[in-house]
Phi, psi and omega in degrees: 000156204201149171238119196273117208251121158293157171323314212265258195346307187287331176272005189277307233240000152089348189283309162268158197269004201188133184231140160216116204311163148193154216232138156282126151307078194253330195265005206280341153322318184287357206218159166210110235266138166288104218246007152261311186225181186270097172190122173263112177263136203275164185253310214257056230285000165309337200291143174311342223235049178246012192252340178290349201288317191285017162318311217195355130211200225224157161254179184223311159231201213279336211226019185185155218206110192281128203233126173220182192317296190286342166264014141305295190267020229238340172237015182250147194241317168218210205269317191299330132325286192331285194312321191266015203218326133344299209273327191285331168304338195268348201260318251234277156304295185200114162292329183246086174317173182266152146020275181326292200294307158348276164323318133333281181300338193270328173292002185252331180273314165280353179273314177327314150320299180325301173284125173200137167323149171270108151340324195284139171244073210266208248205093168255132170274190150234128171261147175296104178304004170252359174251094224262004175291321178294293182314313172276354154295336203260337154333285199281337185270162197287337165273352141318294172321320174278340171244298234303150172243303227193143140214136187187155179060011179096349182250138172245138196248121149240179209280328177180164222294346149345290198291321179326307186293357216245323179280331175325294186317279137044271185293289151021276227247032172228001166134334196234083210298150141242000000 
């Protein structure tokens, strides 16, 4: 008896120093990439690989399959979805996709971007909305102004919980404890 060791075992088992994943290219026939627009038309309509479409896009007829921003981002959570849904058209569908599709991806990848949580760990009070003395005080003084980030809605935002202390102290020591 014998044992047959894969690529993924001998670097498991420590005999080699490098494993590198590879994904077979079996289906890139069945599809064919639109170079005007984002529409995948299937070649094979028989192929087994037509459940990938519905990944990342939506159909418009039996044989052809509309790809926008939002049937694109519809299973992505961060840039890293982005990439692997990247990865799965290129390995799956068209390795070198057109021009168009191209272009698709680098606006998709960078508007991800665009948006992103803040680090910053800020800090919101609430003030009493009937308390319209308090409100102009907290308006008008100049140190309120130097931590306030933002007021609004009755709420004030400072940058972090320092500043939070600073103002409290602040209101404190002007008639008003919390």
């Amino acid at each position: 008896m014998y044992w047959r060791i894969t690529e993924l075992g001998r670097f498991i088992l420590g005999i080699t120093n490098r494993y590198e994943h590879t994904v077979e290219i079996r289906s890139v026939n069945d599809f064919i990439l639109d170079d005007r627009y984002l529409l995948v038309t299937l070649a094979n309509p028989d192929t087994s690989m037509r459940g990938i479409l519905d990944r990342f896009a939506r159909p418009v007829s039996a044989n052809r399959y509309a790809v926008t921003a939002e049937t694109f981002l519809r299973n992505c959570k961060d840039s890293g979805d982005i990439d692997r849904t990247i990865s799965l058209i290129r390995n799956f569908v068209c390795p070198e996709p057109p021009d168009n599709w191209i272009e698709f991806f680098s606006r998709i990848r960078r508007q991800a971007c665009a948006v992103a949580p803040d680090d910053t760990d800020y800090e919101v009070f609430v003030i009493d909305r009937e308390d319209k003395e308090l409100q102009q005080y907290l308006a008008m003084s100049p140190e309120m102004r130097e931590i306030a980030i933002c007021a609004q809605g009755f709420r004030v935002l400072v940058e972090d919980e320092q500043s939070f202390h600073v103002a409290r102290n602040f209101c404190a020591t002007n008639g008003y404890p919390a």
